[in-house]
LUMBAPA-41651 format. One record per residue (C-alpha): residue number from 1; x, y, z; residue in three letters. Coordinates in steps of 0.25 Angstrom, whole numbers. Layout:
<bagus>
<bagu><num>NUM</num><xx>X</xx><yy>Y</yy><zz>Z</zz><residu>ALA</residu></bagu>
...
</bagus>
This chain:
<bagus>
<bagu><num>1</num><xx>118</xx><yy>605</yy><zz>-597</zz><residu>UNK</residu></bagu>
<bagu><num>2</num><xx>124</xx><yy>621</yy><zz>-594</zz><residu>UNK</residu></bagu>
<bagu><num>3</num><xx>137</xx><yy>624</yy><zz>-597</zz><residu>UNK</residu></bagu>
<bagu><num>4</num><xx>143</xx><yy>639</yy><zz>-594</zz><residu>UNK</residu></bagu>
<bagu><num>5</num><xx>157</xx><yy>641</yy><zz>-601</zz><residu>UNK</residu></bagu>
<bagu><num>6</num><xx>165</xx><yy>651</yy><zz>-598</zz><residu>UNK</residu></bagu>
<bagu><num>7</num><xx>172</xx><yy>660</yy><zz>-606</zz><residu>UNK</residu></bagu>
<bagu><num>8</num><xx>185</xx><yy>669</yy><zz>-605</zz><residu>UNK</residu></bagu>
<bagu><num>9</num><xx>184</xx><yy>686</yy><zz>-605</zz><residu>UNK</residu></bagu>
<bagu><num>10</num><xx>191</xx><yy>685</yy><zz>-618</zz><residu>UNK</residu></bagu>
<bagu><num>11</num><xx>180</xx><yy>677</yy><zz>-625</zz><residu>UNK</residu></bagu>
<bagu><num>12</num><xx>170</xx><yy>681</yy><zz>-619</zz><residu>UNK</residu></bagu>
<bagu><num>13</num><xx>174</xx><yy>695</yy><zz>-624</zz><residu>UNK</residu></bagu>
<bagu><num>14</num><xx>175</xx><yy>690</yy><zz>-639</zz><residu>UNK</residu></bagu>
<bagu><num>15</num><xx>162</xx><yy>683</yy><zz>-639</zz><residu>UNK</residu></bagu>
<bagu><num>16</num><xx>155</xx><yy>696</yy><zz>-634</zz><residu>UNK</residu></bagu>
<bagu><num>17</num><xx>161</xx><yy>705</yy><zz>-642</zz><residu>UNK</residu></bagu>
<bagu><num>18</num><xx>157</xx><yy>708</yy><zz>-656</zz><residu>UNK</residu></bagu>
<bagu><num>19</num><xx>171</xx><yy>700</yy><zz>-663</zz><residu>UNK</residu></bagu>
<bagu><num>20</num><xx>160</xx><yy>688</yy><zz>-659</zz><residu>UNK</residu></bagu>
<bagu><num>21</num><xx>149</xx><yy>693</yy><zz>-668</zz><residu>UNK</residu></bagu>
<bagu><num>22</num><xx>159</xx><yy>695</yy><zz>-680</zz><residu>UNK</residu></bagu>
<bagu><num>23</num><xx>164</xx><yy>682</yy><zz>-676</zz><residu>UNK</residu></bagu>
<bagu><num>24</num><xx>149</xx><yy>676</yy><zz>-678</zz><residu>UNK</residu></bagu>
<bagu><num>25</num><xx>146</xx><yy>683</yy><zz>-689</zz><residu>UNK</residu></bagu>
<bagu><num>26</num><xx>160</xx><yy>678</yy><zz>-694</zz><residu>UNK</residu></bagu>
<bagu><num>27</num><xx>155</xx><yy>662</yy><zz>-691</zz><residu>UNK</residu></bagu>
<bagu><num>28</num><xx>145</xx><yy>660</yy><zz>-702</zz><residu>UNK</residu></bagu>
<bagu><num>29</num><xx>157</xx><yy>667</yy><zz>-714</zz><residu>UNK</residu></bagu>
<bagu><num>30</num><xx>167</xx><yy>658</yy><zz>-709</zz><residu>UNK</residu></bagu>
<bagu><num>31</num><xx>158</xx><yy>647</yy><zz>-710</zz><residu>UNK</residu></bagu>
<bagu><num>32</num><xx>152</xx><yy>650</yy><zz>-724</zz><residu>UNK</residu></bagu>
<bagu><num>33</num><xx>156</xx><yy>661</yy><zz>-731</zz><residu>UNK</residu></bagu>
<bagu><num>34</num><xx>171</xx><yy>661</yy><zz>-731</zz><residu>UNK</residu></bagu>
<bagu><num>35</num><xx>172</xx><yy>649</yy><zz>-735</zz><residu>UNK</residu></bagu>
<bagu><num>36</num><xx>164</xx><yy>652</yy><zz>-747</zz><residu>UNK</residu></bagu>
<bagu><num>37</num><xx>171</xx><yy>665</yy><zz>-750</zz><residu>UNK</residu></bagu>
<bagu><num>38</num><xx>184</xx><yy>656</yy><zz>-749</zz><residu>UNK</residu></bagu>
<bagu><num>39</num><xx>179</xx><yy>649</yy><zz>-759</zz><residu>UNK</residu></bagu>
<bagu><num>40</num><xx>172</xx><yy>660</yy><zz>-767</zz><residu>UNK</residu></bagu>
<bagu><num>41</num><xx>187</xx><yy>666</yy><zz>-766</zz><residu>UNK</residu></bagu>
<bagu><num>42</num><xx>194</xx><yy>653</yy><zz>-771</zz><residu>UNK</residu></bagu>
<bagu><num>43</num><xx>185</xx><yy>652</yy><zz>-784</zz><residu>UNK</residu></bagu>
<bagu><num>44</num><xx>188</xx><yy>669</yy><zz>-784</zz><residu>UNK</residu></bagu>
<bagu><num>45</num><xx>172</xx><yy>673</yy><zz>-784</zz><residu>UNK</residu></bagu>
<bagu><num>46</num><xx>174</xx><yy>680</yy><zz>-772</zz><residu>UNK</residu></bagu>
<bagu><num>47</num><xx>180</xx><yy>695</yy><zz>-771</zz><residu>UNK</residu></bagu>
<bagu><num>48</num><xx>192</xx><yy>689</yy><zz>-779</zz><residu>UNK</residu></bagu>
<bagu><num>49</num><xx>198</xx><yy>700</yy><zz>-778</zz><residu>UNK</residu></bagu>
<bagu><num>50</num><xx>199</xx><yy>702</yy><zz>-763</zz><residu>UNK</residu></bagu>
<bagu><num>51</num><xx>202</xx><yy>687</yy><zz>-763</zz><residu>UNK</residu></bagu>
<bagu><num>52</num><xx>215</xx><yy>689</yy><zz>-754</zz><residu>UNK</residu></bagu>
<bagu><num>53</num><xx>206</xx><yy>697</yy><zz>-744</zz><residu>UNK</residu></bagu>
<bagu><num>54</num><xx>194</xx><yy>687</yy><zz>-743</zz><residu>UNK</residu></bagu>
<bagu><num>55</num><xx>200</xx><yy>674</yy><zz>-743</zz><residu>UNK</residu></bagu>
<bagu><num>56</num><xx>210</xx><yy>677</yy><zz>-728</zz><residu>UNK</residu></bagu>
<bagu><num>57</num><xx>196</xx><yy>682</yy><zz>-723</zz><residu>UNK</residu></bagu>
<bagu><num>58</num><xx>190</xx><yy>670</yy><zz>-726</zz><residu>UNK</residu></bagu>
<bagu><num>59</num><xx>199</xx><yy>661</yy><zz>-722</zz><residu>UNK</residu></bagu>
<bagu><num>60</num><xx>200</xx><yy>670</yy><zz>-709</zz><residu>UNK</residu></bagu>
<bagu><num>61</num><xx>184</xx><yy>669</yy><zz>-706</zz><residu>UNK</residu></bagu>
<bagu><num>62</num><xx>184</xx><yy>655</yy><zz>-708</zz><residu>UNK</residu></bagu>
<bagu><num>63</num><xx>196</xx><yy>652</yy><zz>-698</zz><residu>UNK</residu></bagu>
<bagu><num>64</num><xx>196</xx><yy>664</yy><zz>-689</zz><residu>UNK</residu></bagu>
<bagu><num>65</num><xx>182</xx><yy>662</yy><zz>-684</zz><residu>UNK</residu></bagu>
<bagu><num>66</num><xx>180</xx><yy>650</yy><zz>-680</zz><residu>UNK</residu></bagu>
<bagu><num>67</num><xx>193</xx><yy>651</yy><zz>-674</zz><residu>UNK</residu></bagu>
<bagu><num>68</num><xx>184</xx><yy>659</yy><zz>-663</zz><residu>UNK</residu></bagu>
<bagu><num>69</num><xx>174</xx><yy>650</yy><zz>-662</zz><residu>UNK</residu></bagu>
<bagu><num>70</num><xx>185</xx><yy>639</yy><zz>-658</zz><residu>UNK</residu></bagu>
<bagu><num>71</num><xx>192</xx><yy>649</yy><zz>-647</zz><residu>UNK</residu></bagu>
<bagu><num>72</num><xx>177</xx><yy>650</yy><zz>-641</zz><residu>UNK</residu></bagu>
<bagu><num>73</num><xx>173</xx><yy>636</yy><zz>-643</zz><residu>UNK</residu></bagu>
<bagu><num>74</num><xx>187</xx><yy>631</yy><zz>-634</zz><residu>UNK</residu></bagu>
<bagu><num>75</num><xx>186</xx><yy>642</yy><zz>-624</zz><residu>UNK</residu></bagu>
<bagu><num>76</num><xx>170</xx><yy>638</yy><zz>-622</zz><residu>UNK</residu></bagu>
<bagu><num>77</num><xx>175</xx><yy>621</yy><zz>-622</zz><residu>UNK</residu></bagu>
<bagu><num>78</num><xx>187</xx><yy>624</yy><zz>-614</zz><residu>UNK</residu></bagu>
<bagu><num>79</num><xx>177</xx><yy>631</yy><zz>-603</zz><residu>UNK</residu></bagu>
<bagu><num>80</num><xx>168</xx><yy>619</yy><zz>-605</zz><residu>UNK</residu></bagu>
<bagu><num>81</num><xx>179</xx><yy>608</yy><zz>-604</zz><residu>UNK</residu></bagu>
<bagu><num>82</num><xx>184</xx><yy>615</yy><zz>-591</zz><residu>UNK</residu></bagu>
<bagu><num>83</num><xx>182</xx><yy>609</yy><zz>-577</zz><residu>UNK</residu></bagu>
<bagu><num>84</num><xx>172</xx><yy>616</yy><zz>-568</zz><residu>UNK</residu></bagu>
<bagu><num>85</num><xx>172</xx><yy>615</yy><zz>-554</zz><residu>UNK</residu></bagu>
</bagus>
């Protein structure tokens, strides 16, 4: 099975630009790192002096990059769902 999918101008620009590979680079902190520095700041081994700083990023990384992945991932089903002719 081949499927093409079509994407807008917009995304297209995004994936090739470099906010993409922060965005990567981004995927594996939000998926383990900030957690752990979210907890690391709870128990206040973490920089507790920059706590107010550090605890926003992280909550920030955890939700804000996948965020991105979800916008891409319903423009690439929305383009599979969709009736060609």
């Amino acid at each position: 099975m081949k499927v093409t999918v079509e994407i807008g101008p917009t995304w297209a620009r995004m994936v090739r630009s470099p906010l993409y590979v922060i965005v990567n680079a981004l995927t594996g902190v939000s998926v383990s790192f900030a957690p752990l520095f979210l907890y690391w700041c709870g128990k206040g081994e973490f920089f507790p002096e920059h706590a107010r700083i550090v605890v926003p990023l992280c909550f920030a990384v955890i939700f804000l990059v996948p965020f991105f992945y979800i916008r891409l991932g319903s423009a690439v089903a929305w383009e599979l769902r969709k009736q060609h002719e």
